[in-house]
ZASE-448547 format. One record per residue (C-alpha): x negated, y, z negated; residue in three letters; residue number from 0. Coordinates in Angstrom, 1 decimal, decimal comma. Layout:
% ZASE-448547
> x/y/z/residu/num
> X/Y/Z/ala/NUM $
...
//
This chain:
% ZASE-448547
> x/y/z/residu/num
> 74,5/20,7/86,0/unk/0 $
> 74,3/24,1/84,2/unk/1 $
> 75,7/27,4/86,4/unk/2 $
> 72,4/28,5/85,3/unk/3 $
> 70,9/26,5/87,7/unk/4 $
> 72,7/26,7/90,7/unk/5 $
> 71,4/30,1/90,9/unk/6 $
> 69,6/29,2/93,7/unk/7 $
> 72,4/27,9/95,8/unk/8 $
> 74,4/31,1/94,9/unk/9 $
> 71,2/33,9/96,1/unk/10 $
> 71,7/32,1/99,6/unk/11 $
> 75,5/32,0/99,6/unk/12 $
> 76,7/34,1/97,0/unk/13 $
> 80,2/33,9/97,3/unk/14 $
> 79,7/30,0/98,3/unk/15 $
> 77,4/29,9/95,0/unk/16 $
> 80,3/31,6/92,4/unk/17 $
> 82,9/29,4/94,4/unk/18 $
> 81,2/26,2/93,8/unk/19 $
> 80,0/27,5/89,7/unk/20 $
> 83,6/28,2/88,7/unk/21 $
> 84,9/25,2/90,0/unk/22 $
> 82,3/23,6/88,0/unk/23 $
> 82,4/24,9/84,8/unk/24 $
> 86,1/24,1/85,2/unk/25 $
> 85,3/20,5/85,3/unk/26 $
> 82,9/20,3/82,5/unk/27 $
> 84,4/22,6/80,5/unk/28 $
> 87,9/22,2/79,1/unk/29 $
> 90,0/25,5/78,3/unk/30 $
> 88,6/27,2/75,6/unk/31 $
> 85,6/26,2/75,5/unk/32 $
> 82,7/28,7/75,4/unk/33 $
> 79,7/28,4/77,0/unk/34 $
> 76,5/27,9/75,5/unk/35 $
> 74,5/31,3/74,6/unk/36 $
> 71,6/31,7/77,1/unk/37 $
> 68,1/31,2/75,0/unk/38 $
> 66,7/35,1/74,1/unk/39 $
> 64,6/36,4/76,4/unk/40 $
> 60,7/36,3/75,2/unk/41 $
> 59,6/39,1/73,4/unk/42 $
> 57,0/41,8/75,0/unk/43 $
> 53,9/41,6/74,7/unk/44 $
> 53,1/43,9/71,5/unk/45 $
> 49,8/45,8/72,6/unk/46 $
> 47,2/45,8/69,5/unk/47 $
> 46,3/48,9/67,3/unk/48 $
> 44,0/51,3/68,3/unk/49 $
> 40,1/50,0/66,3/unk/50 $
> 39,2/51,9/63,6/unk/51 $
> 35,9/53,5/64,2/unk/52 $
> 33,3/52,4/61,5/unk/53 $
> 30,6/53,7/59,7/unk/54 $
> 27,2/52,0/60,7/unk/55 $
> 25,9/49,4/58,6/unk/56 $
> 22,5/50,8/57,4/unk/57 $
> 19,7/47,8/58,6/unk/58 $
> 18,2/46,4/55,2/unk/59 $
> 14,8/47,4/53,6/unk/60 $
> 11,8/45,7/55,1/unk/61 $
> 10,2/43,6/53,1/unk/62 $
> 7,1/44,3/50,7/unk/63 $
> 4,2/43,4/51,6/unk/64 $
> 3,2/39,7/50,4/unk/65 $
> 0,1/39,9/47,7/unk/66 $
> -3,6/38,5/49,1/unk/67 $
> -3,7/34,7/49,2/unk/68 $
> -6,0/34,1/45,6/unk/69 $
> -9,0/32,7/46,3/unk/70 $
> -9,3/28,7/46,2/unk/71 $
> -10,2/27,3/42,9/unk/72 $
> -12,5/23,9/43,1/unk/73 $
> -10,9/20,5/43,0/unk/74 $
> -10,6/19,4/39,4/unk/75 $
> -12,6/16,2/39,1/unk/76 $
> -10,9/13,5/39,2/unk/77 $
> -9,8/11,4/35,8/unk/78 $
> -10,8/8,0/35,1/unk/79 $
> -8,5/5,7/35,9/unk/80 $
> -6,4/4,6/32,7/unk/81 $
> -6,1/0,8/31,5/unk/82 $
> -3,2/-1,1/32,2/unk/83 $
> -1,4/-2,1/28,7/unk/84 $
> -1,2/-5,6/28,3/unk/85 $
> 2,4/-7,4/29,0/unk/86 $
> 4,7/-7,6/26,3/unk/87 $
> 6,4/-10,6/25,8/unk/88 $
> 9,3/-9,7/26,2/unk/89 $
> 11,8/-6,3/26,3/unk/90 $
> 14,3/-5,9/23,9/unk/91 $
> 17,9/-5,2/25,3/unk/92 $
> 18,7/-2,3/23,6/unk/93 $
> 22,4/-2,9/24,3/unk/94 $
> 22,1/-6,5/23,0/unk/95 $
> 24,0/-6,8/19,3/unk/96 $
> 21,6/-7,3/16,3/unk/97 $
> 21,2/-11,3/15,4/unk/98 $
> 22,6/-12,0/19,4/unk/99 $
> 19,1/-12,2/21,0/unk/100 $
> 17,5/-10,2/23,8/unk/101 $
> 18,0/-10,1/27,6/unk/102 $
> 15,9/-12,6/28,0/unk/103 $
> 17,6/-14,8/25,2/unk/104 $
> 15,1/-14,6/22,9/unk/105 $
> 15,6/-14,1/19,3/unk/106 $
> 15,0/-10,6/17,9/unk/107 $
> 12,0/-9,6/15,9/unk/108 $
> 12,0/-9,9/12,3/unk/109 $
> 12,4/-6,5/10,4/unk/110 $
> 9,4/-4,8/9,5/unk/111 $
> 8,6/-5,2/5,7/unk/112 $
> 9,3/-2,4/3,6/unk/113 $
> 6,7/-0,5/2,5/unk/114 $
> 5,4/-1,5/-1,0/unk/115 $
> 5,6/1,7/-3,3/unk/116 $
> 2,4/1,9/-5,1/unk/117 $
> 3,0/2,8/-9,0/unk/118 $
> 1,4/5,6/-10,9/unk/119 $
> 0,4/3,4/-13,3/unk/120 $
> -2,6/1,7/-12,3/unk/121 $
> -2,5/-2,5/-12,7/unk/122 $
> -3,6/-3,0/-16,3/unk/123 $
> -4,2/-5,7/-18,6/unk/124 $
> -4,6/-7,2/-22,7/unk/125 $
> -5,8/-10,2/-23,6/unk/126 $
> -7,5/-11,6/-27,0/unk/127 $
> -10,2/-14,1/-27,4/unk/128 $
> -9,4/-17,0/-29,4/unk/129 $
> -12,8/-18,8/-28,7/unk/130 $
> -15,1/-16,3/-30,9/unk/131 $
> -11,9/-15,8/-33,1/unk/132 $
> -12,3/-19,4/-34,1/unk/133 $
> -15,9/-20,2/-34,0/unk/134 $
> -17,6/-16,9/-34,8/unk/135 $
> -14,8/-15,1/-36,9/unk/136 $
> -15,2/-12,1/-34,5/unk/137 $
> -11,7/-11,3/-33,3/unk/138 $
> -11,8/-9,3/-29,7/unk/139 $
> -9,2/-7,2/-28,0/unk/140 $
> -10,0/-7,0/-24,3/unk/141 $
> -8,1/-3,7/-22,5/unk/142 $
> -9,0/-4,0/-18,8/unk/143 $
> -7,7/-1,2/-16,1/unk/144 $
> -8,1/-2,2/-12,2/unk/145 $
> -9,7/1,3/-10,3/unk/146 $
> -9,1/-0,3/-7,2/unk/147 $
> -8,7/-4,1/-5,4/unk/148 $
> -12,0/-5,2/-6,5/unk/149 $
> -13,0/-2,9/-9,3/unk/150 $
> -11,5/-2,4/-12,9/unk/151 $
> -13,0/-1,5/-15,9/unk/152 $
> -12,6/-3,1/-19,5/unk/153 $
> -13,8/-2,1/-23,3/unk/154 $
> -13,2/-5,1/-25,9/unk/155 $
> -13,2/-3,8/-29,5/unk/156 $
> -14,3/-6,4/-32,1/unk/157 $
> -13,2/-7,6/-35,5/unk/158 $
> -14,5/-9,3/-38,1/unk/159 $
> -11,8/-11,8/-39,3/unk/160 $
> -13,8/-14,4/-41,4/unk/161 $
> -16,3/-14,1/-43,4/unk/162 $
> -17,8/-17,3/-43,3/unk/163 $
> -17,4/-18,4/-40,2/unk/164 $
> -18,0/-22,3/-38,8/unk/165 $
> -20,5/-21,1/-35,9/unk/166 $
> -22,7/-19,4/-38,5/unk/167 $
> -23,1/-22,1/-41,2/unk/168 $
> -23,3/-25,0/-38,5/unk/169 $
> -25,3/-27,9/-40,1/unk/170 $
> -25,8/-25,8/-42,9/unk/171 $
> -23,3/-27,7/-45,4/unk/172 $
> -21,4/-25,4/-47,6/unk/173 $
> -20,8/-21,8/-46,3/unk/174 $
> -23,6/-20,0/-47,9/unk/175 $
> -24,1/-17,1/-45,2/unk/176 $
> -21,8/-14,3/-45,0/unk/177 $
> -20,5/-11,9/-42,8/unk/178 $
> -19,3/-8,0/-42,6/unk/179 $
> -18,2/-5,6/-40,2/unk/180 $
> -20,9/-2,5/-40,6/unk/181 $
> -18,7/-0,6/-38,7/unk/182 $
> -14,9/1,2/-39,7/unk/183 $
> -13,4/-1,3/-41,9/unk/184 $
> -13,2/-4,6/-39,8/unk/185 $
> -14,3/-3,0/-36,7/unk/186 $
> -17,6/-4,0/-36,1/unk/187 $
> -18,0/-2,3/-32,6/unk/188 $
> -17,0/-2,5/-28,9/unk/189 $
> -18,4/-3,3/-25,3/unk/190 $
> -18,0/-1,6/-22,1/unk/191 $
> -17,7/-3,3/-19,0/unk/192 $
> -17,4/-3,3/-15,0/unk/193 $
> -16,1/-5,9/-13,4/unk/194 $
> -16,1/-7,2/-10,0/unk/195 $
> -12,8/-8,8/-7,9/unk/196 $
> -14,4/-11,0/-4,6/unk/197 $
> -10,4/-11,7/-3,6/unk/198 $
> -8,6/-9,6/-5,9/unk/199 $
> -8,7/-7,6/-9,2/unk/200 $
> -7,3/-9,7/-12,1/unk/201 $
> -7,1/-12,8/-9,7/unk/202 $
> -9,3/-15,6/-9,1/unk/203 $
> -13,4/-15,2/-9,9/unk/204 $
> -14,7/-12,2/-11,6/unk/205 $
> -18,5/-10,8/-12,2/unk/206 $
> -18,8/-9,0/-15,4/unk/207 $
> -21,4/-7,0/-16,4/unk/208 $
> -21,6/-4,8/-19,4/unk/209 $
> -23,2/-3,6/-22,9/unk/210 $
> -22,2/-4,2/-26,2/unk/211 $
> -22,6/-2,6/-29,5/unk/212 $
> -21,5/-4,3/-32,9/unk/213 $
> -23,1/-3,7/-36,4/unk/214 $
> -23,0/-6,6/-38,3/unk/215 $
> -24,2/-6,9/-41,7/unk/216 $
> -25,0/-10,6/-43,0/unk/217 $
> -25,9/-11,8/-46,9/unk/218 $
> -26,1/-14,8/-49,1/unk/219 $
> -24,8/-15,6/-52,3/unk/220 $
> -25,3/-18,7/-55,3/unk/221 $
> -22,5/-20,2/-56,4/unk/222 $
> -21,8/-18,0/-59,4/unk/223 $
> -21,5/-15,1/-56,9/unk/224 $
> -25,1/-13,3/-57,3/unk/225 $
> -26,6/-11,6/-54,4/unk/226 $
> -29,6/-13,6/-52,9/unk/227 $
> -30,6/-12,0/-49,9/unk/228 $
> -28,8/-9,3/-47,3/unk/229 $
> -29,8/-8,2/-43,9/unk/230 $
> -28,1/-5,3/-41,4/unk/231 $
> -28,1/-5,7/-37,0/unk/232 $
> -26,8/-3,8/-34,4/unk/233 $
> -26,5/-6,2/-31,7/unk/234 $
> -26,8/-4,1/-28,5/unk/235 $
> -26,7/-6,7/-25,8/unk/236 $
> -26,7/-6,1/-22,3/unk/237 $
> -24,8/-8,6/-20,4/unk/238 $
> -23,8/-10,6/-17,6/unk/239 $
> -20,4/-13,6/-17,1/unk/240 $
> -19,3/-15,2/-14,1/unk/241 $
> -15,6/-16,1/-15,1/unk/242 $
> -12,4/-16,7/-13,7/unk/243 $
> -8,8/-15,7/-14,0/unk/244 $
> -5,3/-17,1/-13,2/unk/245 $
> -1,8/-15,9/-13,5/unk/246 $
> 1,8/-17,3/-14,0/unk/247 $
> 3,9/-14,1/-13,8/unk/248 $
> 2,8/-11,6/-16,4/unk/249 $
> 0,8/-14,4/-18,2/unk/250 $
> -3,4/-14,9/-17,6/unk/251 $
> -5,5/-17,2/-18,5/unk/252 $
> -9,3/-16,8/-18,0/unk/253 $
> -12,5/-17,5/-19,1/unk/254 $
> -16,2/-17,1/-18,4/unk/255 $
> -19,8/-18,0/-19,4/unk/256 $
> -22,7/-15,7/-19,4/unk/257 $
> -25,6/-14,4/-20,5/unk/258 $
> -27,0/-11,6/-22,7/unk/259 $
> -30,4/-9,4/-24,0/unk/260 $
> -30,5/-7,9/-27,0/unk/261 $
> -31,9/-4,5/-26,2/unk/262 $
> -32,3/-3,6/-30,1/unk/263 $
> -34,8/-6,8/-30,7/unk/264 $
> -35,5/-6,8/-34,6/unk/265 $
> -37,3/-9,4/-36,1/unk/266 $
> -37,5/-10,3/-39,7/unk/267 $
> -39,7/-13,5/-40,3/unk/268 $
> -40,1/-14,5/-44,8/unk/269 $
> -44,1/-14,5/-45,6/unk/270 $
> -43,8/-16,1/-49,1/unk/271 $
> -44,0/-19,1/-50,9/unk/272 $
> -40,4/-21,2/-50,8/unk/273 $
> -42,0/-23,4/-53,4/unk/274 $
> -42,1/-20,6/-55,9/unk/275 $
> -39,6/-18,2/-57,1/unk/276 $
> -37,7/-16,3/-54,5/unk/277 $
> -39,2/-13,0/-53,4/unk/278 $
> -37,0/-10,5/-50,8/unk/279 $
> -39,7/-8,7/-50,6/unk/280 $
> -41,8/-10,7/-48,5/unk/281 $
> -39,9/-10,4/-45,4/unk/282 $
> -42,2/-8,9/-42,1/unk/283 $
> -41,5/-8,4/-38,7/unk/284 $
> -43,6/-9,4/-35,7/unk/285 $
> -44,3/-13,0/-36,2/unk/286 $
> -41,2/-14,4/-35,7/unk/287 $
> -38,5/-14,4/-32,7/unk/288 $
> -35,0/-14,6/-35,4/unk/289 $
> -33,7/-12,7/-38,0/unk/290 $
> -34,1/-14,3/-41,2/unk/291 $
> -32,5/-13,9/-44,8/unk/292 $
> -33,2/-16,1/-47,6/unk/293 $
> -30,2/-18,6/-49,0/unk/294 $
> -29,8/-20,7/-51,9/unk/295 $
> -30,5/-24,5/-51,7/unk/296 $
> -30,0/-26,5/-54,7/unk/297 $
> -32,0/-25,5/-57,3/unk/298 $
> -34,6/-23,3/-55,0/unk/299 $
> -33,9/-20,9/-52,0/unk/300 $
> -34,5/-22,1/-48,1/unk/301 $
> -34,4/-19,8/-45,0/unk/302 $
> -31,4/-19,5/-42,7/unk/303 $
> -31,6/-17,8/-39,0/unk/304 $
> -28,9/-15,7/-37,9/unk/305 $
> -29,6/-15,3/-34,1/unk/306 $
> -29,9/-17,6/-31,6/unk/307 $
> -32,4/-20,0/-31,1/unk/308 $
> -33,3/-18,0/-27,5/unk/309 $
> -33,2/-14,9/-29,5/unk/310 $
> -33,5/-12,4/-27,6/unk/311 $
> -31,4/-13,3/-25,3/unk/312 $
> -28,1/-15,1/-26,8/unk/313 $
> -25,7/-17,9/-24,6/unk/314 $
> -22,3/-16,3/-24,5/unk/315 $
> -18,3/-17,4/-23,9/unk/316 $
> -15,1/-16,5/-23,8/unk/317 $
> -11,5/-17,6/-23,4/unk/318 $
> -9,0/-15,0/-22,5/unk/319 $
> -5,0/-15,1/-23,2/unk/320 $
> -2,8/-12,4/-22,3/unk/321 $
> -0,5/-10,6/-20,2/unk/322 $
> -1,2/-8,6/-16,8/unk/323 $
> 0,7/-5,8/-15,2/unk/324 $
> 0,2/-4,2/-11,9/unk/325 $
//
């Protein structure tokens, strides 16, 4: 026990008190031994500074007054209620890898086609007629240029090849009726056409309508060469063909048959006597429907036709080989 707290003891005996402390600190103490420095005394209270007097805060501006409420504007009317869109079939994942499906496990659509790049050039092509080349002599070069997926336009420019041609001496024997472009050189003429595509132009069935416009000139001959008889035509036929094309690649083959009117109907019908010497002369129009010209037979001179046997209106054909490009 400290001396420090035996003060008690020693304010009601004092001398008893120190006694009994010195004896004490003997004990617990040895000799040289200091004592242990009594804990410093709290500090005074410290009385706060004087408060600083200050200025008045000025009270803020009062607030302006708030505009007039506007006046209320009608109700809008209401809009029609909008569709629901229909449910997809499914939503794409757009995390989900390409060629790894959807979120639903379904396999991605396929990529959109890419778009075809239309050509300045429009879709064209050239053919040649070997039918008429063969049979009539008449060579044609059809040029056709597609305007749009069922339109084109064609011109066929014709040529007179052969002279004596099977198609115009048929059952006649020898060739004895000649032929002659009365045109530029071999070019007799040319048509002008529109045609119409049902599925598509230059594919499948085709409607051709048209006019044509070839000069020919037409004579006969004996067999030492003299001139018997010689007649001139513009055939100007307005036409019509139901025909039909098809296509391996570049390559077409088509055809058609039609129908045609010769707008320029000339007729030329011999009023003599066959019997009796040959007379050119006597050739008149009206009372026949064919062209006539007179030709040698044997020792006399018969009559030959060199239309149709529908004349005016003539049976027509055609085969078609070429290329197409579009």
């Amino acid at each position: 026990m400290a001396c420090r707290d035996n003060r008690l003891v020693g304010g009601l005996l004092p001398a008893l008190g120190l006694f009994l402390c010195a004896r004490f600190a003997g004990a617990q103490n040895p000799p040289g031994a200091s004592f242990p420095a009594d804990p410093p005394a709290a500090p005074a209270p410290v009385a706060p500074p004087p408060a600083v007097a200050q200025a008045p805060v000025p009270s803020p501006a009062p607030p302006p007054a708030a505009p007039p409420a506007p006046a209320p504007q009608p109700a809008a009317a209401p809009q029609p209620a909008q569709a629901a869109p229909p449910p997809q079939p499914y939503a794409a994942d757009p995390g989900a890898q390409p060629g790894y499906g959807t979120a639903y496990g379904e396999p991605p659509p396929p990529p959109a086609p890419p778009a075809d790049e239309k050509s300045s050039i429009p879709p064209f092509s050239v053919r040649v007629d070997p039918f008429n080349w063969i049979l009539q002599g008449q060579l044609g070069f059809e040029l056709e240029v597609g305007l749009a997926n069922w339109l084109s336009v064609e011109t066929v420019p014709v040529f007179v090849v052969d002279q004596t041609p099977p198609w115009l001496n048929l059952g006649g024997g020898d060739s004895r009726v000649y032929q002659h472009s009365n045109g530029w050189g071999p070019l007799a003429g040319a048509s002008i056409g529109v045609n119409f595509w049902p599925k598509k132009v230059f594919k499948g069935y085709v409607i051709r309508t048209g006019l044509t416009n070839y000069g020919l000139t037409y004579d006969t001959k004996t067999e030492d060469g003299t001139g018997v008889d010689s007649v001139s035509h513009t055939k100007r036929e307005l036409y019509a063909m139901l025909g039909s094309v098809e296509r391996w690649g570049a390559f077409t083959l088509g055809g058609g048959i039609g129908l045609g009117y010769d707008l320029n109907k000339e007729t030329r019908c011999y009023k003599g006597d066959l019997n009796r010497l040959f007379d050119p002369t006597k050739f008149e129009s009206g009372d026949c429907d064919e062209i006539q010209l007179g030709v040698p037979a044997g020792n006399s001179t018969g009559i030959a036709s060199v239309t149709s046997f529908v004349y005016p209106w003539d049976f027509l054909a055609r085969i078609s080989l070429g290329v197409t490009i579009d």
